[in-house]
N, C-alpha and C positions, 0 to 999 in steps of 0.2 A: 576362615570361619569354619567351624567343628558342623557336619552333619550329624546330629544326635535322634536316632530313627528309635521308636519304638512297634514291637511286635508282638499280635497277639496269634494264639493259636488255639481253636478248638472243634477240629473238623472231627474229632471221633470220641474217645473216653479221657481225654487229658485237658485240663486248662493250662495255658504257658502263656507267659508274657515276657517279652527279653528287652533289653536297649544295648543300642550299639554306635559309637564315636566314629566316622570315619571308619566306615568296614569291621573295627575290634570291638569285640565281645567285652559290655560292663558287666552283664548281669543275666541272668536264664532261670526263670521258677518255673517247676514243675509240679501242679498238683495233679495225682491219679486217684484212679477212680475203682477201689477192690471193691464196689460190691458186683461188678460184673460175672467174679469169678466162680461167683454161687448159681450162676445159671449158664455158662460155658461158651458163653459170647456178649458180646454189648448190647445193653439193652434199650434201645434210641430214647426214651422217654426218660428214663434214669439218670443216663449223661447229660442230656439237655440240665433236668433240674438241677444235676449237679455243678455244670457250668457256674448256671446263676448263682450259685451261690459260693463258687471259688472266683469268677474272673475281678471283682473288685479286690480282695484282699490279693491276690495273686499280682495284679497288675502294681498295686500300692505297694508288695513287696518288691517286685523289679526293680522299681523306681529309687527305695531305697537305699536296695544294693547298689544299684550302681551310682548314688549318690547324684542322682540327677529330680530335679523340679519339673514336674507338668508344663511349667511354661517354656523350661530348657527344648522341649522337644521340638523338632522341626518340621517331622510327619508322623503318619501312625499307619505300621503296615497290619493289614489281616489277612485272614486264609479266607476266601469268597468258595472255595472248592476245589475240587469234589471231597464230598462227604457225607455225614449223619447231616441232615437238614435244621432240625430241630437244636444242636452244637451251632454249627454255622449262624445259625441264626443268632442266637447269643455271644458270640464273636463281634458278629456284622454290625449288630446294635449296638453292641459298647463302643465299636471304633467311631461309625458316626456321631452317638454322641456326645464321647469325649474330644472327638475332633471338633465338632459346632463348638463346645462349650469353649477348649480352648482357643478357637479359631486357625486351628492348623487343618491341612489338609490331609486325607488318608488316600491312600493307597492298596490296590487289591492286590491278593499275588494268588497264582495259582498251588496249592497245595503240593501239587508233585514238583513242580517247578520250585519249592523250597527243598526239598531232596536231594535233587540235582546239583543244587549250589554249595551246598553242607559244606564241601570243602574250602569254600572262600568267605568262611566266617574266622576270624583272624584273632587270635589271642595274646594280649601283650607277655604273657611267659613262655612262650612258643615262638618257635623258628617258622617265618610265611613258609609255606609249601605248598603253592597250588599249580592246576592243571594250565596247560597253553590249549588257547583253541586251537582249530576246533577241538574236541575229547570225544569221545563213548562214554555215554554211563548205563550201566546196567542198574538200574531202577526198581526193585524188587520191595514187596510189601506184602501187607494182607488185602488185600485189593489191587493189584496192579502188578505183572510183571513188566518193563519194558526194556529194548535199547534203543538211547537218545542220542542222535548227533547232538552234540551243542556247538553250535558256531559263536556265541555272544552269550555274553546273560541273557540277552531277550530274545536269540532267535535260536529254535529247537527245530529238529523235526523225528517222529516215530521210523524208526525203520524197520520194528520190530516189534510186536504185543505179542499175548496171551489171548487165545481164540476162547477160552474159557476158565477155566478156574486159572486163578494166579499164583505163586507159589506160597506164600503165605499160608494161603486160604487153606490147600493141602494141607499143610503143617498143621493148623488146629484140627483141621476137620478129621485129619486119621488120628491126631493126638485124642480127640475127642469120642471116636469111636472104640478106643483103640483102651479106653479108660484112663490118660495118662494124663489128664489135667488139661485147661488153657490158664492163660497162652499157650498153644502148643509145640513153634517155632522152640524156646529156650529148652525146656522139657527133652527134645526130642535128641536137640544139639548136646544136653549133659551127660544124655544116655548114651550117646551117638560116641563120646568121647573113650566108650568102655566098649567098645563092641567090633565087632569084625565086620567090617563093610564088605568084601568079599565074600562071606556066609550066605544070603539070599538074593538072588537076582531077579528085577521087576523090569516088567516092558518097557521098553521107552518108545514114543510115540515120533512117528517119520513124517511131520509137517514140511511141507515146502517154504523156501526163502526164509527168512528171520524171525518168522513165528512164532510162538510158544504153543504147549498144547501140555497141562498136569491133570487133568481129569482121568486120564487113561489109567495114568503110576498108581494115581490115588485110588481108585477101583479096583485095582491088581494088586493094591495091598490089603485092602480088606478084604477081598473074597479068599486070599493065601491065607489071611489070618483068623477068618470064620471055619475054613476047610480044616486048618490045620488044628484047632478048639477042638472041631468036632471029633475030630481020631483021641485029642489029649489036652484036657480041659486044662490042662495045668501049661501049654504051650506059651501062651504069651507071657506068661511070670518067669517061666525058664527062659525066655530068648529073644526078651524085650531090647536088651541092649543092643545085642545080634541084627535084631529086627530095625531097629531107630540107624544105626550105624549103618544096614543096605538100603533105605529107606533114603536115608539123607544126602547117599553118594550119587545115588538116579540121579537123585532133583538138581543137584549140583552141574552132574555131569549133561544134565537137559539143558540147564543156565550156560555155563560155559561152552559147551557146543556150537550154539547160535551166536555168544558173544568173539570166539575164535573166528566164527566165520565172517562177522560184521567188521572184524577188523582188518582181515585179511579182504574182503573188498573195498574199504573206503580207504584204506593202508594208511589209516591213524593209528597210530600206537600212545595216546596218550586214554588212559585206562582210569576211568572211575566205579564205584559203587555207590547205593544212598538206597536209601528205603530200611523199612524192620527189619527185614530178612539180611541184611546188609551187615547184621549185629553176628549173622550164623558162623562160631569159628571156623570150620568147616570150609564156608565159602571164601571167608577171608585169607583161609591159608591156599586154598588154589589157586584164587583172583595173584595171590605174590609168586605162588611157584609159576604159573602159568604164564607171568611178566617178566618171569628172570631166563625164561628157557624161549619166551617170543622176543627179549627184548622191549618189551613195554614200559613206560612208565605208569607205574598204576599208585594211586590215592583212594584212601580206607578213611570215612571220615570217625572220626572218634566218637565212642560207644555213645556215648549222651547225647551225641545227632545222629542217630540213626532211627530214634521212634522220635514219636512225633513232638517237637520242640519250637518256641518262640524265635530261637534262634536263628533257623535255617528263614523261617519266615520274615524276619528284619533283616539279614541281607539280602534277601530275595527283594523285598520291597525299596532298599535301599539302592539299591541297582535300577529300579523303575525312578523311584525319585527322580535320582541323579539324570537321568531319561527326559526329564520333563514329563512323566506319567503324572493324573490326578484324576480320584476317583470320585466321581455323581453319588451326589447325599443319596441319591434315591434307587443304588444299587441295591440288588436283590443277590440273597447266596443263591449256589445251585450246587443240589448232589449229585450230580452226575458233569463226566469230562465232556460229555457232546455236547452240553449247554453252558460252557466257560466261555 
């Protein structure tokens, strides 16, 4: 008998709904959300309304790509968190009451915890390639940097966060002061691809154990780049490439630091990435040079799982399923990791 799992996703500015057969990918809709872009970050009241009024058509279109009936499904997984509250919310409602309605039962999954799995979402025109436990993933996002032992689908643990800003957050936040658009992650990576990383050198911050620490980088580029205005108004239009390219190599070289050392004591060498920032060529190409001179296997999940997608969250759920997991009508979301 086919597990036929459907997936919803809307823990920030995107609504997605996926289904999936036995672990392969039928179908993945993504509606976004540009009016964010006119006020330089998500607007939580904006994406909620917008939710409501993408998750039914979005969901009906899942369904008929992948050529599957409502009553086909077997469960219905959704993102309960962390996130925008007021998204979540209109997630959480549509799964319970399309679950009552058809009588299926739903399943929560944690949001980062669909990141993490990206790579075992299995495509029938593609060759399987996934990781063996345990793995490392380096977890990276606009909210979140982490590294994750995964021992199972269901069993994780942090060995490593972000004591304060995450790398993402960076990314927009200097792109944004910085005048150069959000998103700021893509932006910074196109510029980053014309420019001499070696040209500017910023602090990097000396945290103990596996920690993260980007608030420092992020403050030492904007005051470099206020200081340097002031002498020659015209600086950052001349050596913005320059600037995005020494900028993007820090944050990397801050990422891979802590993930070299995470691996060098748990002496895993099975190597993942997942989150937005996941998408950074940049990173992607170190994460491979980095696995061929340690010996690593590492896994890059494909660009359309790397921001936030239905996808990763139907085999996320799909995995709990199989589990015997089953989630109470009368769960609540929550925006924040401390209250999952």
């Amino acid at each position: 008998m086919s597990h036929i799992v459907l997936g919803i996703e809307s823990s920030c500015d995107d609504t997605s709904a996926a289904v999936i057969r036995d672990g392969y990918l039928l179908s993945n809709v993504i509606a976004s959300q540009q009016v964010h872009k006119d006020f330089g970050g998500v607007v939580p009241e904006l994406a909620s309304r917008a939710h409501e009024q993408n998750i039914v058509p979005v969901v009906s279109q899942a369904l008929e790509k992948a050529g599957v009936q409502a009553e086909d499904l077997e469960a219905i997984a959704f993102t309960r968190g962390p996130g925008l509250l007021g998204s979540l919310l209109v997630g959480t409602s549509f799964a319970k009451a399309f679950g009552l309605a058809l009588g299926k039962p739903i399943v929560m999954v944690n949001h980062l915890q669909g990141h993490i799995l990206a790579n075992f979402i299995r495509q029938y025109d593609k060759p399987v390639r996934e990781p063996a436990f345990p793995y490392l993933c380096l977890l990276v996002s606009g909210g979140n940097s982490q590294i994750v032992k995964v021992s199972s689908p269901l069993e994780y643990e942090i060995l490593g966060q972000t004591i304060d800003d995450a790398v993402g957050e960076a990314f927009d936040k200097c792109s944004k002061m910085m005048g150069l658009g959000y998103p700021g992650g893509p932006v910074i990576d196109r510029l980053a691809k014309l420019g001499d990383p070696e040209r500017f050198r910023f602090a990097k911050p000396h945290i103990p154990g596996l920690d993260y620490s980007f608030s420092g980088v992020k403050t030492s580029l904007l005051y470099f780049v206020r200081d340097e205005m002031a002498k020659d108004p015209d600086f950052m239009e001349k050596n913005k490439e320059d600037i995005c390219a020494s900028f993007q190599k820090t944050l990397i070289d801050i990422l891979m630091d802590k993930l070299i050392k995470a691996a060098r004591q748990t002496g895993i060498r099975e190597i993942t990435i997942g989150g937005g920032v996941s998408a950074n060529s940049g990173l992607r190409e170190r994460i491979e040079s980095e696995g061929r001179k340690r010996h690593w296997n590492t896994y890059l999940p494909e660009f359309k799982f790397t921001t936030d997608n239905a996808a990763m969250i139907a085999i996320a759920g799909y995995f709990r399923y199989l589990a015997g997991e089953r989630t109470p009508l009368d769960v609540a979301p929550v925006s924040r990791m401390a209250d999952f």
